[in-house]
C-alpha positions in Angstrom: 0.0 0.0 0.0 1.7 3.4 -1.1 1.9 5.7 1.4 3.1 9.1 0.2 4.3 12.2 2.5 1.6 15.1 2.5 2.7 17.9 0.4 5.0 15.6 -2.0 2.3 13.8 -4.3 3.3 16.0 -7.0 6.6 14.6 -6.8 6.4 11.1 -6.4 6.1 9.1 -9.1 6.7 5.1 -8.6 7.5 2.6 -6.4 9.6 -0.8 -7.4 9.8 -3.7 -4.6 12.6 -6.1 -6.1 13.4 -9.5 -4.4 17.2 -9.7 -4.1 18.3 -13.2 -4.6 21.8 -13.0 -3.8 23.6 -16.7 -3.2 25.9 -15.1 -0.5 22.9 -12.6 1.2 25.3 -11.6 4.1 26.8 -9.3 1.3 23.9 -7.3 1.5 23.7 -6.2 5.1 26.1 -3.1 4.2 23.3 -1.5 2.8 21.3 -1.9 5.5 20.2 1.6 7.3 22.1 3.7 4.9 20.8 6.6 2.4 20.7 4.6 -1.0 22.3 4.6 -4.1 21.4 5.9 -7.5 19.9 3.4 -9.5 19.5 5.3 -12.7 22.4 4.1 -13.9 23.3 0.5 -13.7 27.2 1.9 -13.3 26.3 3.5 -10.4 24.7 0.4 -8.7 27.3 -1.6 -6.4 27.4 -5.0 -8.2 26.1 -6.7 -4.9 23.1 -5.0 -5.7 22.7 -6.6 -9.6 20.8 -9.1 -7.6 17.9 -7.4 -6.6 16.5 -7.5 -9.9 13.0 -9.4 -10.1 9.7 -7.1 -9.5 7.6 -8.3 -6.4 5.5 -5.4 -6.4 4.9 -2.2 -8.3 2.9 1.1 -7.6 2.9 4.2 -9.9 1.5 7.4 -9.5 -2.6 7.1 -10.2 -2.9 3.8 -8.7 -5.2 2.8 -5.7 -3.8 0.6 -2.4 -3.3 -3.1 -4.1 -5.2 -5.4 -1.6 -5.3 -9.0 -3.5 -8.8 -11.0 -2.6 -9.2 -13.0 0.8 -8.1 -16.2 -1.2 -4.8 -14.9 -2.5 -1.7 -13.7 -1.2 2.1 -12.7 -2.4 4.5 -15.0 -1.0 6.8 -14.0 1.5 9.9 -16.0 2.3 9.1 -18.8 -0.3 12.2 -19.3 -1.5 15.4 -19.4 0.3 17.0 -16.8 -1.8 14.8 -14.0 -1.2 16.6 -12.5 2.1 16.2 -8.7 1.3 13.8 -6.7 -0.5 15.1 -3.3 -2.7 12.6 -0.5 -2.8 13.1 1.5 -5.7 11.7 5.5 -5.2 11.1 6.7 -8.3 10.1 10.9 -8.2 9.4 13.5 -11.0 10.3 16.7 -10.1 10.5 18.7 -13.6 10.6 22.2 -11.9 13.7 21.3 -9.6 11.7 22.0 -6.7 14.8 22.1 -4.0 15.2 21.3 -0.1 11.8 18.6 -0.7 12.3 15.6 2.2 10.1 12.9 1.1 9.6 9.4 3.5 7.1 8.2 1.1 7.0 4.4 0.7 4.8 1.3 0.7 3.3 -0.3 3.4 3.4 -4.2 3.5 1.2 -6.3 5.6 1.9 -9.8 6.1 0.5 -12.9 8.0 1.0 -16.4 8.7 -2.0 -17.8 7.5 -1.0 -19.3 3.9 -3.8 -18.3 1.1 -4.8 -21.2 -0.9 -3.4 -18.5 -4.2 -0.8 -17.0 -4.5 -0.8 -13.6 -6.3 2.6 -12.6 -8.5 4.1 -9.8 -10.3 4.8 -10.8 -14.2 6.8 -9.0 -16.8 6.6 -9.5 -19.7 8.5 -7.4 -22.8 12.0 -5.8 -22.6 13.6 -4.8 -19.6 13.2 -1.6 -18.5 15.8 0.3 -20.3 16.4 4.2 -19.8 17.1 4.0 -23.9 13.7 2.8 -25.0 12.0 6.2 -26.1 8.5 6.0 -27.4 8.7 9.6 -30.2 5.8 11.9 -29.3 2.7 11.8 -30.4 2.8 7.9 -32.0 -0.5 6.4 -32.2 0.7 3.7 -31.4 4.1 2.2 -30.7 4.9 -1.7 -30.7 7.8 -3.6 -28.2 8.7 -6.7 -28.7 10.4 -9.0 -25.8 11.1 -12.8 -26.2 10.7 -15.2 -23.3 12.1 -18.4 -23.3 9.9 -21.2 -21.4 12.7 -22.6 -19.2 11.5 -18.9 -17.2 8.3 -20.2 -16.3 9.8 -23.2 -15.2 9.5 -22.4 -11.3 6.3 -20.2 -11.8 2.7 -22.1 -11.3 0.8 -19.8 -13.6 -2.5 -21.4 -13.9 
């Protein structure tokens, strides 16, 4: 559930929770209670952090609270390499309003009682990449992304 500091909803744009499936997870404690990174740039992201790459949840600027039905539920803690989540703050601040402090974020609730569903985030498409660039005013504009079906593999779809 996105919960957005009063007086910054004009700046806020999106929200990315990413699972970080690191095989050695220890590694990731450094970044633990310190002021971020710039993720903008993959150059700019410490390499440790090249595993926290797979959407769990995503909110964007528009959207409601996501509350999944009674009967469904993300998992949490289902696989042994999800350790640490990454929360990506994404913000939109075209005027260069200065000296804004934001503490927006999301809210997660969890609970031990397992849903007989279980809701997931799927991508499909290209990666996000900061060099896709859809020209102005297209009517429409067509993406193509290939998926190989040793992906869904793990994933119970249906």
């Amino acid at each position: 559930m996105p919960e957005i500091t009063v007086g910054n909803e004009d700046l806020t744009h999106h929200f990315v929770l990413m699972t970080c499936g690191h095989p050695e997870a220890h590694k990731l404690d450094q970044f633990v209670n310190t002021n971020g990174v710039d993720c903008t740039e993959s150059a700019n992201m410490p390499q440790d952090l090249m595993h926290c790459l797979r959407p769990y949840f995503v909110w964007a600027v528009g959207g409601q609270p996501f509350i999944t039905p009674p009967e469904a539920g993300f998992p949490l803690g289902a696989d042994e390499e999800t350790t640490y989540f990454l929360l990506q703050s994404h913000y939109d601040n075209p005027n260069l309003i200065e000296n804004r402090l934001d503490s927006s974020g999301l809210r997660v609730y969890h609970t031990s009682k397992l849903r007989p569903n279980e809701a997931y985030t799927f991508s499909v498409g290209s990666v996000v990449d900061y060099g896709l660039v859809i020209p102005p005013r297209q009517p429409n504009f067509q993406i193509a992304g290939h998926c190989d079906t040793d992906c869904f593999k793990k994933v119970k779809l249906f």
